[in-house]
N, C-alpha and C positions, 0 to 999 in steps of 0.2 A: 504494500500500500504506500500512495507517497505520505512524504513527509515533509515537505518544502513547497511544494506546488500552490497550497494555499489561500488565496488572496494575492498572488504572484500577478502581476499588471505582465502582460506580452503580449510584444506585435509581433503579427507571421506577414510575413510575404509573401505571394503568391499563396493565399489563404484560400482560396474560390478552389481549388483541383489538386490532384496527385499529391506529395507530400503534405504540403500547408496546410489543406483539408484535414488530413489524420493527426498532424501537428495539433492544432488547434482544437481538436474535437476531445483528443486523448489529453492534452494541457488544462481544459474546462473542466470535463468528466472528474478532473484531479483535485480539483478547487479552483484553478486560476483564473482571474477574469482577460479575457482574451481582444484582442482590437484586429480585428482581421482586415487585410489589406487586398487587395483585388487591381486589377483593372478591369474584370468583366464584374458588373455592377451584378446580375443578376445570380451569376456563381458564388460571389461573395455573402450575398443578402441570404441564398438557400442556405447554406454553411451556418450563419449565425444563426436563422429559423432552426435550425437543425439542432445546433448546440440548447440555444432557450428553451425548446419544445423538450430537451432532456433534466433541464433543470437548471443548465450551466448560465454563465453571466457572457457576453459580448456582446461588441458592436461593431458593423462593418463599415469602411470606409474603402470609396474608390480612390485608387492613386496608382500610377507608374511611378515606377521606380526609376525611372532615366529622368523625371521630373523632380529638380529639390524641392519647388515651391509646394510640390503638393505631398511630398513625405511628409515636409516640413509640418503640414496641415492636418496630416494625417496622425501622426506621431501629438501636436498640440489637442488634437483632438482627445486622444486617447488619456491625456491628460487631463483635460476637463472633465470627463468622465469618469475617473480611476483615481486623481490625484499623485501619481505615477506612473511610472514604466520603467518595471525591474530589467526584463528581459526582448530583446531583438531578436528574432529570429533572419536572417536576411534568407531565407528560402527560392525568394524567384529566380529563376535562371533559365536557360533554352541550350540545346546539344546540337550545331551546325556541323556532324560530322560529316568532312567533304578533304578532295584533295586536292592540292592548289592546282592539280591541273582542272578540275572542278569549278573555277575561279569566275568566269562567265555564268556560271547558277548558282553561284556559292557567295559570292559577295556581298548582297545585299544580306544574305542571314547572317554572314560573316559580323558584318557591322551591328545588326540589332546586339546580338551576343554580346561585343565588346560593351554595346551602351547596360545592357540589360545585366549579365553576370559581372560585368567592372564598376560602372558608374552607379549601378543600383545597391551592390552593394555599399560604395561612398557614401552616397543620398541618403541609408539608411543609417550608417553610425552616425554620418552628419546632422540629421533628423531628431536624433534620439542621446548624441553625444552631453552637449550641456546640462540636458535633464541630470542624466546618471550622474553627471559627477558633482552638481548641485545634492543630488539625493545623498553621496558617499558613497553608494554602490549601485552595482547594475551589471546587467550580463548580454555579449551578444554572441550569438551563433552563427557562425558564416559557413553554409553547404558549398561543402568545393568537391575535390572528387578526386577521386582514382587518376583519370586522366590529366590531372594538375602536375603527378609526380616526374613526367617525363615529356620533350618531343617525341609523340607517337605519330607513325606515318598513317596519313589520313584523318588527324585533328589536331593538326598545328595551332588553328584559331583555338579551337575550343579549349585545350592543353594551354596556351597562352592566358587565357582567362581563367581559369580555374587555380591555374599557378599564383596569379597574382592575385587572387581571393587566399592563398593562404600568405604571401605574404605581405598584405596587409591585415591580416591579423596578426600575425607575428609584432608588427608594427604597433599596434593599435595597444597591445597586451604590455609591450613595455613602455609605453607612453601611459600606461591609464593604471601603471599597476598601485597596486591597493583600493582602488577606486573600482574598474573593470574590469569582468574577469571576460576573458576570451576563448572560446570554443571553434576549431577548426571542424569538421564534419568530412568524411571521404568516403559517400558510397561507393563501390564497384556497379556493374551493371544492375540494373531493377526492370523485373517486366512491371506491366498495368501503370505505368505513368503515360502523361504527355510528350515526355522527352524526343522520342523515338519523331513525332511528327516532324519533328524540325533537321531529321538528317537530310543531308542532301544526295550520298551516295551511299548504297549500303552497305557496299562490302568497306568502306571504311572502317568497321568495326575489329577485321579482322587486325589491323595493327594493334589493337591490344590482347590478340590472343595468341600473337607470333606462332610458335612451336605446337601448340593449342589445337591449332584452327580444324584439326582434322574432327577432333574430338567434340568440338565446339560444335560444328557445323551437323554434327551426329545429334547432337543434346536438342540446337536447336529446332532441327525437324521432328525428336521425338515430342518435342512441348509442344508445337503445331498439332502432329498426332496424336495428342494426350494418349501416349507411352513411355512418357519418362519413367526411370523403373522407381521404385518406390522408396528408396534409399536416397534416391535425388531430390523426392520431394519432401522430405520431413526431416523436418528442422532438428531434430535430436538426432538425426544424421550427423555423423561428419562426413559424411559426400555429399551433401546438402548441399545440391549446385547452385540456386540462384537465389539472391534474397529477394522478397517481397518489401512494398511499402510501409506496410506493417511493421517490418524489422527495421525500416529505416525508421520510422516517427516514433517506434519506443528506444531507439538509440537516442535520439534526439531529447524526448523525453525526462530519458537516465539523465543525462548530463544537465538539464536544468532542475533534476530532482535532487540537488545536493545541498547543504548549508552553505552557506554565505562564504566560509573559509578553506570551499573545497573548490578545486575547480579540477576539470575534467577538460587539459585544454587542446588534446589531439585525440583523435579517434576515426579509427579505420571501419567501414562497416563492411564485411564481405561474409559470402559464403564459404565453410571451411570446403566446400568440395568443385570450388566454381573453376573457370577455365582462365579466368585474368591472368597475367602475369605480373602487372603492379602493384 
């Protein structure tokens, strides 16, 4: 059961779908009163319907994140409501795997990425920064990834942006310490997100599974054919090939489930049986 969660003020990002959704739903359920952030007005609003109709406290606000004036608005808002904001979660983000010879269809998603997983995250500590350290504490979460840890062929963009989500936390962590704590996040691959719509090429994927791919490329047609054998799909497996969302947002979760004088400030989320290599 948690034990911090409480009355904890947190803003999600990309609150309306895939992780932020479970973030927030699993954060209220806990006690937390939640401010969910969106750009789709309508995704966001069901999410907090959803949370209230269980019991939980939130309220949604539209805002991009490539936009400071309306974090900024967003983040004030939740203020006026809560009288804080313990915790950030910087959640939004988009996956443009492509390869630069890709570059004529790749581009324009190229660049959302950069505004969306670089500047959103800025917007958000910038958003949320003052608060926390007028308050003396405060926590922020930045979702980076697997692909952050290397140039992988076939997401150079996106390996670029993720890289630099952790380090600006790193950043962030020793500029704010005693005051912020900082949370880096590294899923590996995840089915049943949005992520996946925003590739541009698909066998891109295959640069993270190098040596892999044979096996990779096995697993994946048996999850199409719902014949993964049953050791892959259960979680007290350790050949528990791929994680679910679920496993990501009670990761997420853990780490803002700690006392004040704990911090949890790297974490890798993968499957012990998956085919990644980073």
């Amino acid at each position: 059961m948690s034990q911090h969660l409480q009355d904890k003020v947190i803003v999600v990002t990309g609150a309306g779908s895939g992780f932020g959704r479970l973030i927030s739903l699993k954060t209220a359920a806990a006690g937390a009163k939640v401010v969910a952030l969106d750009v789709d007005e309508a995704k966001v609003t069901a999410v907090v319907e959803e949370i209230t109709a269980a019991g939980g406290t939130a309220i949604a606000q539209v805002a991009d994140v490539t936009s400071m004036p309306a974090m900024k608005a967003a983040a004030a808002a939740g203020v006026a409501a809560y009288g804080a904001i313990d915790v950030l979660v910087n959640n939004a983000g988009v996956m443009p795997l492509a390869y630069f010879s890709d570059h004529e269809r790749a581009w324009e998603r190229w660049h959302a990425a950069i505004d969306i997983n670089v500047k959103g995250v800025v917007n958000g500590i910038s958003a949320v920064y003052d608060q926390m350290i007028a308050q003396g504490r405060g926590q922020v979460v930045n979702i980076a990834s697997i692909y952050g840890n290397a140039g992988i062929e076939g997401s150079g963009v996106y390996s670029a942006t993720k890289a630099a989500v952790t380090t600006i936390s790193d950043s962030l962590r020793i500029e704010a310490k005693g005051k912020i704590k900082v949370t880096t996040v590294k899923p590996t691959g995840i089915t049943g997100t949005n992520l996946a719509s925003w590739i541009v090429n698909d066998t891109a994927i295959f640069g993270l599974v190098g040596q892999r791919a044979e096996s990779y490329g096995q697993h994946v047609q048996q999850l199409i054919d719902g014949t993964l054998p049953a050791e892959l799909t259960d979680v007290d497996s350790v050949q528990y090939w791929l994680i679910k969302p679920d496993d990501l947002a009670d990761a997420v979760v853990h780490v803002i489930d700690q006392p004040w004088g704990i911090s949890i400030s790297d974490i890798t989320v993968r499957a012990a049986g998956e085919d990644y290599l980073y």
